[in-house]
VOGU-3710 file (C-alpha; in Angstrom, 3 decimals, decimal comma):
1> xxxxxxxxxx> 0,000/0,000/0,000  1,481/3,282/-0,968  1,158/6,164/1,401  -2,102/8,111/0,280  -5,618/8,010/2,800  -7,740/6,428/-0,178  -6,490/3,091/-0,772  -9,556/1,687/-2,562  -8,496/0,541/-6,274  -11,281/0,639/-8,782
11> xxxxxxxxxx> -11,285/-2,964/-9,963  -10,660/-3,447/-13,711  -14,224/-4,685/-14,345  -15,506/-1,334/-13,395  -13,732/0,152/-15,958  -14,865/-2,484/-18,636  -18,639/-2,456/-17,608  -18,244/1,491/-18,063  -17,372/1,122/-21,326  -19,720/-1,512/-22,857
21> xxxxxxxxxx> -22,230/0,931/-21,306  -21,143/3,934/-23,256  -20,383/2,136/-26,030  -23,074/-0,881/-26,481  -26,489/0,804/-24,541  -27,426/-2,635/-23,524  -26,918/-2,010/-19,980  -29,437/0,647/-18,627  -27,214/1,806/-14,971  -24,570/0,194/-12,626
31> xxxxxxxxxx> -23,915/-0,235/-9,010  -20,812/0,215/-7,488  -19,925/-0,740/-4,630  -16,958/-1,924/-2,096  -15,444/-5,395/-2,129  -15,934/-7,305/1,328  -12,541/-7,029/1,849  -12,889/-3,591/1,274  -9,898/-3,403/-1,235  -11,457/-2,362/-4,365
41> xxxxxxxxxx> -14,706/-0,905/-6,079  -16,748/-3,768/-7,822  -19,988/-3,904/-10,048  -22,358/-5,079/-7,281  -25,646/-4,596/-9,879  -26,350/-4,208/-13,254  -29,462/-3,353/-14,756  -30,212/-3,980/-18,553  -31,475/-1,326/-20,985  -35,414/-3,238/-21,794
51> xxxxxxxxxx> -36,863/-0,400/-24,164  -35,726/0,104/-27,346  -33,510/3,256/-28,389  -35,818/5,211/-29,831  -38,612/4,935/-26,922  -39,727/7,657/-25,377  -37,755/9,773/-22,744  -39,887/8,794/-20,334  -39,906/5,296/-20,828  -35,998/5,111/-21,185
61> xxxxxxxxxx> -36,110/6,698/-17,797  -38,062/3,961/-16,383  -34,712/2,042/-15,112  -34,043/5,110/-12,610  -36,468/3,316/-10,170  -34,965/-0,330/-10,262  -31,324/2,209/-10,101  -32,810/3,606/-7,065  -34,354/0,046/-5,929  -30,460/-1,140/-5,692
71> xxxxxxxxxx> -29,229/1,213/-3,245  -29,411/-0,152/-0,003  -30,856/2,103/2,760  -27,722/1,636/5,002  -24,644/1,300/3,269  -22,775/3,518/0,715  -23,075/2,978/-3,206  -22,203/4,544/-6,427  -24,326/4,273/-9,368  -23,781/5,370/-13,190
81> xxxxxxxxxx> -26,886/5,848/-15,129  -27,786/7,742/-18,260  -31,238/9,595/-18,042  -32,694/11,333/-21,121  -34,938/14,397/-21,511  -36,109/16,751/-24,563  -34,941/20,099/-25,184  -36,670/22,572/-27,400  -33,182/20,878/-29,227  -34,306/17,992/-29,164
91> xxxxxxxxxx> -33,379/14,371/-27,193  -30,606/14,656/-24,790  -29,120/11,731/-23,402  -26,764/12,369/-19,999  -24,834/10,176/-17,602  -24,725/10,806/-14,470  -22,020/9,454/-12,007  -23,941/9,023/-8,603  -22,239/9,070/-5,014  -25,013/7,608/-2,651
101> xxxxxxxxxx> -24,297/8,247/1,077  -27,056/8,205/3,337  -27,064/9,235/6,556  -27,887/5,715/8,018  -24,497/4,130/6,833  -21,869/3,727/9,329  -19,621/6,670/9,496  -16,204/4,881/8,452  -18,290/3,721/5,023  -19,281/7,193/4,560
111> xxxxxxxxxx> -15,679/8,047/4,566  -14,613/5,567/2,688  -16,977/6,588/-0,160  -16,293/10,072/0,179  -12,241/9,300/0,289  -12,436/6,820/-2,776  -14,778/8,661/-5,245  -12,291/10,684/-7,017  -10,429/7,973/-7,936  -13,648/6,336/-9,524
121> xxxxxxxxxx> -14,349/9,699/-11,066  -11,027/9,733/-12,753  -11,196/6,097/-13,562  -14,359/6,642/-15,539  -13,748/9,339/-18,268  -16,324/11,566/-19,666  -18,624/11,894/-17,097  -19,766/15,195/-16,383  -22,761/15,147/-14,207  -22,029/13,842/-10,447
131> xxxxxxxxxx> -24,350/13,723/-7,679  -24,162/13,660/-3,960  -26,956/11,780/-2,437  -27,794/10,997/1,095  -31,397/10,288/0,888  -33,509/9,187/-2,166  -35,313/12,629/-1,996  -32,174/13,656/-3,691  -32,479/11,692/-6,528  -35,977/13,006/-8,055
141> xxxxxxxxxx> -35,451/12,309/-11,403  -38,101/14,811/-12,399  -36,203/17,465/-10,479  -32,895/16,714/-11,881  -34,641/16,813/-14,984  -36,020/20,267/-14,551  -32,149/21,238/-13,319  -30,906/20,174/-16,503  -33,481/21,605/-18,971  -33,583/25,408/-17,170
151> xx> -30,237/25,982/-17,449  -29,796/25,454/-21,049
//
């Protein structure tokens, strides 16, 4: 172990997964999470993309709630997930890089998540949305919509 206070690797997969979601769309959002041995980020879920591309915005959006579903109300996660919405420009498609930290977890998880997350963010390229969450009302999707389509 070198010397620096976050000593959480991101495990290869993680980077992998990322990819074949920003590349292939078959896989709707992941789950992040901590190995048991604590030693690396894993893939803990992974939820596959069920509507076609060219559904709806809403109906693409649909996977937010079995995203939200897979964070557990006591322990720390991250989740990536692209969410879509229409502009007066049209479609938009965004990911969003998710740190979920509620207030229930233990206090040494929340550190760890806090401690390891730029390392994930820099692991994962291209990501320019990130969220801090501590409670699901912080992850309305119809407000972050709203956020996103008022400031354009």
């Amino acid at each position: 172990m070198s010397g620096s206070a976050s000593g959480v690797k991101v495990d290869n997969t993680v980077i992998e997964k990322f990819h074949d979601f920003k590349i292939k769309k078959n896989t709707g959002y992941l789950v992040l999470g901590f190995s048991d041995d604590i030693s690396k980020i894993v893939v803990l879920n992974e939820g596959i993309n069920k509507v076609p591309q060219n559904a709806p915005a809403a109906e693409k959006n649909q996977k937010w709630a079995d995203m939200l579903d897979a964070l557990p109300a006591n322990d720390v996660r991250y989740a990536i997930i692209d969410i879509f919405y229409d502009t007066n420009e049209g479609s938009r498609t965004e990911i969003f890089f998710i740190a979920w930290a509620p207030d229930t977890a233990a206090i040494k998880r929340k550190m760890l998540c806090a401690s390891s997350k730029d390392a994930l963010k820099n692991a994962l390229q291209g990501i320019r949305n990130h969220i801090q969450a501590t409670c699901k009302a912080d992850l309305d999707l119809d407000a972050i919509i709203s956020e996103k389509t008022k400031s354009k």
